[in-house]
N, C-alpha and C positions, 0 to 999 in steps of 0.2 A: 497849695498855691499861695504865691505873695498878691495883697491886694492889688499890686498893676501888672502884673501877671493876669490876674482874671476880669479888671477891666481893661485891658487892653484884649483880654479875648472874645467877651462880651462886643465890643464894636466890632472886629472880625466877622463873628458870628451874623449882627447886623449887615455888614458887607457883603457874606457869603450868602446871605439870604436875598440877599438883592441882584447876586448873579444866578438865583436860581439851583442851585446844587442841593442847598439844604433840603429838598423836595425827598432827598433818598432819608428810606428807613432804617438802612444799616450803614454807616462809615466802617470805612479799614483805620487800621492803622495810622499808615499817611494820611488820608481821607481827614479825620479827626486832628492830629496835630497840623494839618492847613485849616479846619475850619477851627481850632481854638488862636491860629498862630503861635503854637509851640512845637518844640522840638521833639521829636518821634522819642527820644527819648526820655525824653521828660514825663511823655505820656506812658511809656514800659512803667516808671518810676513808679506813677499815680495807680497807675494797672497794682503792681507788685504790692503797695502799701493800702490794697482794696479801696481807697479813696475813690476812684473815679467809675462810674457802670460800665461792665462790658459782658457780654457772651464769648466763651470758647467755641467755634466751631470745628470741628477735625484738625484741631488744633492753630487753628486760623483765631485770633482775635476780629471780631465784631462790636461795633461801638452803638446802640440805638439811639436814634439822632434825638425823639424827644424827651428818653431820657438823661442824654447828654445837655439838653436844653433845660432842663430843671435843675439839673447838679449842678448846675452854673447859676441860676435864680437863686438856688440856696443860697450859695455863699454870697454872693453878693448882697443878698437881706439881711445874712448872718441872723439866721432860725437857729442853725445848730447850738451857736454861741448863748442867746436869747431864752432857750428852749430850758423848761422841766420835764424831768423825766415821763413818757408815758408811758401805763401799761398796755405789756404786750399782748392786747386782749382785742379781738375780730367780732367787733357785736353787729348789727342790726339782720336781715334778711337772711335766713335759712336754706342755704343750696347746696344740692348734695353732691354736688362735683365741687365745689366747695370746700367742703365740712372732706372730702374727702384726699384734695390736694391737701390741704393743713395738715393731716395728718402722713399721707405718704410722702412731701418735702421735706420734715421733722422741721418744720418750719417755728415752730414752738410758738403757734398764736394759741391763748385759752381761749374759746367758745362763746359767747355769752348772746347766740340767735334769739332774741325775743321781739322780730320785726323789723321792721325799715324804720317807722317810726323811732322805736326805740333807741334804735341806731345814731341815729340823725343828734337827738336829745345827748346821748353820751359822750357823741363824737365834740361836740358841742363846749361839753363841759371836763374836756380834755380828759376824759376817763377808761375811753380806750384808743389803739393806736389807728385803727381802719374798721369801717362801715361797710357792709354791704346792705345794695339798697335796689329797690325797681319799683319808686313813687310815680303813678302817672299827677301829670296836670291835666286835670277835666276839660279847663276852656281850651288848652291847644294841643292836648294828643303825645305832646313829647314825654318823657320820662327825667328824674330827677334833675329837674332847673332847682339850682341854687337856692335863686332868689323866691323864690317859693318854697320853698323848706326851712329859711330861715339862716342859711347857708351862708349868702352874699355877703355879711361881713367878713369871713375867714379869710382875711389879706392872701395865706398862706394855703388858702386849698386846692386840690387835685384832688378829678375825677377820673377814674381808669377805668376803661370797659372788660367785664369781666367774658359775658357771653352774651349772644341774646336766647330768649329760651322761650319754650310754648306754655304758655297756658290752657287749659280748660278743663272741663267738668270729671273728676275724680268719681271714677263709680264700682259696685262692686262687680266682683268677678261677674266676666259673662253678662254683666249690665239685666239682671233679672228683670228689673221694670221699665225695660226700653226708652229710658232716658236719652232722646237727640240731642238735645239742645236746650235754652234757656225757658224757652217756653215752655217745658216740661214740669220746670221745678213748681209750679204754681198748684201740682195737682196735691190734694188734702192727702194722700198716701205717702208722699216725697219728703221726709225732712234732711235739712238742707244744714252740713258742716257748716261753720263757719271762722273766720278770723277774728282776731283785736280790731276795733274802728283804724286805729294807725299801720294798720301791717300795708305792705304792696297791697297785694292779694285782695285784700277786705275793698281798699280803693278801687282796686279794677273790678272787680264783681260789681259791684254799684253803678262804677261807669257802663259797663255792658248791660245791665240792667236796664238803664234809664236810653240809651243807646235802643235798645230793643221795646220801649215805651212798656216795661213792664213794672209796677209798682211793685218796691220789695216789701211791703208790708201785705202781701197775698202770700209770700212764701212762708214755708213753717220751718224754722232755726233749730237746734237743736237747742237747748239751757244755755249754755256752757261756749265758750269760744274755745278754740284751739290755738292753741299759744306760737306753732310753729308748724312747718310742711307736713313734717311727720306724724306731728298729734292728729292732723287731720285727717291725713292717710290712715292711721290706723282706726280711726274713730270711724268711718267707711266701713275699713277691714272685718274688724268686730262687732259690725252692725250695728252701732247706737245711732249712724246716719245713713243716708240712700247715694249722697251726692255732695261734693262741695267744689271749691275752685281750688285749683293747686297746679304745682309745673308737671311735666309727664314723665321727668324722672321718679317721682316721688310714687305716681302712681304704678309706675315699673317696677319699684325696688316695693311694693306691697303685695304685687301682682294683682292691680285693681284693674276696669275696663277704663279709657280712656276716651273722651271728644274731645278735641281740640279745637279751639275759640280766639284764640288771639298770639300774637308775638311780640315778647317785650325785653325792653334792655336793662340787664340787671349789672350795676356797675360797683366799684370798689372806691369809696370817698375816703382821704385820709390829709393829713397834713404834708407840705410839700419835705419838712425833716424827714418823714417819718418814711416817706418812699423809699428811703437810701436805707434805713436800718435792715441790718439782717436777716430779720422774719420776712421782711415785705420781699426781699431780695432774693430769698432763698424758696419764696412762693414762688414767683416770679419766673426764678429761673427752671423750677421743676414742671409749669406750665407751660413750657415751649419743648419737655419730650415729648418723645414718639409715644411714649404709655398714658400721656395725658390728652391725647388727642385720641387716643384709644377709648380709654374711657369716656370721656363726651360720646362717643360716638356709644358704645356698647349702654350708657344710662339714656339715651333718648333726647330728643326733644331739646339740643342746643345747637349753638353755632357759634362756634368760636372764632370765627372768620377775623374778626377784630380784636382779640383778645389782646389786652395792657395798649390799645390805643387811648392816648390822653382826649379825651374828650371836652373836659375842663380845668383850665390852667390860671387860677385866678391872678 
């Protein structure tokens, strides 16, 4: 697009929001070239030359409106122009519908799960392309605020909701020592997996802890933290632990017993360039089949109900 081409559709777009239309989640075709003010075929053009986001549906083009509202921030920021390359690398929070879309999209993100925290710090220092993360904030309950992560400078960031998913207490098969709940963990027979200080996980344990007026220094930890969902599941599995906090896929895919404790929103932080690149795009568009809503369902314990709603558009 020429620069008065896209601020001329920019104030459009402002227009069309003010007649209310913009409210819809998918644009057609026409739909899209009235709310850019360009010519339907102009839009085929931007379609054909992959520049602009759209879904195929039974062979119907679909435009999503807020992603169509970012592609339009880009360029007008000119990020892409501005931008050094980043690796195509998916760090912080460990999820195994996740870890599992990356690999059935052939989306080609490399791995690098070692936390939310972690995440957050990389994402940061432009070291990888997108974050996944599910940090609560103790004083208000919500999950990943920005400005509390250190976030709120990122002129350029987006938040996309991945799923939200269950939390709680990961136990072994058949739950041998009748572990209910939190209050359980305190007993001197129980030792209790654990996270990194900065993981999701390790936060929300803490909070539910003190939530249930239970000092965690009665619990007995095991040595050693567990670096990621799976360390912890398995550290369960082959008995160096009784119990620890994790999502309920993790404990499905171990075959652990499960309590469930809490619901939280684990979302996908990245740069607003970085949405449009290919990996992101081609995740993206493998989570909206029929086999990826399959799987959430067949692993447990999500809800994809919202899944790539922008949640934070800085």
């Amino acid at each position: 697009m020429q620069d008065n081409d896209i601020i001329a559709a920019k104030g459009a777009c402002m227009r069309e929001t003010d007649r209310g239309s913009a409210s819809r989640t998918y644009l057609t075709t026409a739909e899209v070239a009235d709310y850019l003010r360009l010519k339907e075929r102009k839009v085929y053009d931007l379609v054909r030359q992959g520049a602009m986001p759209c879904v195929r549906v039974t062979g119907k083009l679909l435009f999503p409106r807020q992603s169509i509202d970012l592609w339009l921030m880009n360029h007008l920021e000119g990020d892409r122009a501005s931008s050094r390359p980043v690796p195509v690398v998916l760090a912080g929070s460990q999820d195994p519908l996740l870890e599992w879309a990356v690999r059935e999209s052939g989306a080609g993100l490399a791995l690098l799960c070692h936390g939310s925290g972690d995440g957050v710090r990389r994402l940061l220092a432009g070291e990888v392309m997108v974050a996944g993360m599910h940090l609560l904030d103790a004083r208000s309950g919500s999950y990943n605020r920005p400005e509390t992560l250190g976030l709120g400078g990122m002129r350029d960031l987006v938040m996309v909701r991945w799923a939200r998913r269950r939390q709680g207490l990961l136990l072994a098969p058949d739950n041998p020592l009748g572990i209910n709940g939190l209050e359980d963990l305190v007993r001197d027979t129980v030792r209790v997996a654990h996270r990194q200080p900065d993981a999701g996980a390790q936060r929300l344990l803490t909070w539910l802890l003190a939530r249930a007026g239970i000092d965690t220094g009665r619990l007995h930890f095991t040595p050693h933290p567990s670096l990621n969902e799976d360390d912890l599941a398995l550290s369960i599995r082959q008995g160096e632990a009784d119990a620890g906090l994790g999502v309920e896929a993790a404990a499905r895919r171990q075959g652990l017993a499960f309590v469930g404790l809490h619901e939280e929103a684990f979302e996908l932080a990245l740069r607003r360039r970085s949405y449009f690149e290919p990996p992101i795009q081609r995740l993206l568009a493998f989570a909206r089949e029929t086999r990826f809503a399959e799987r959430a369902e067949a692993l447990g314990g999500y809800d994809i109900s919202e899944l790539e709603r922008v949640v934070y558009n800085a």
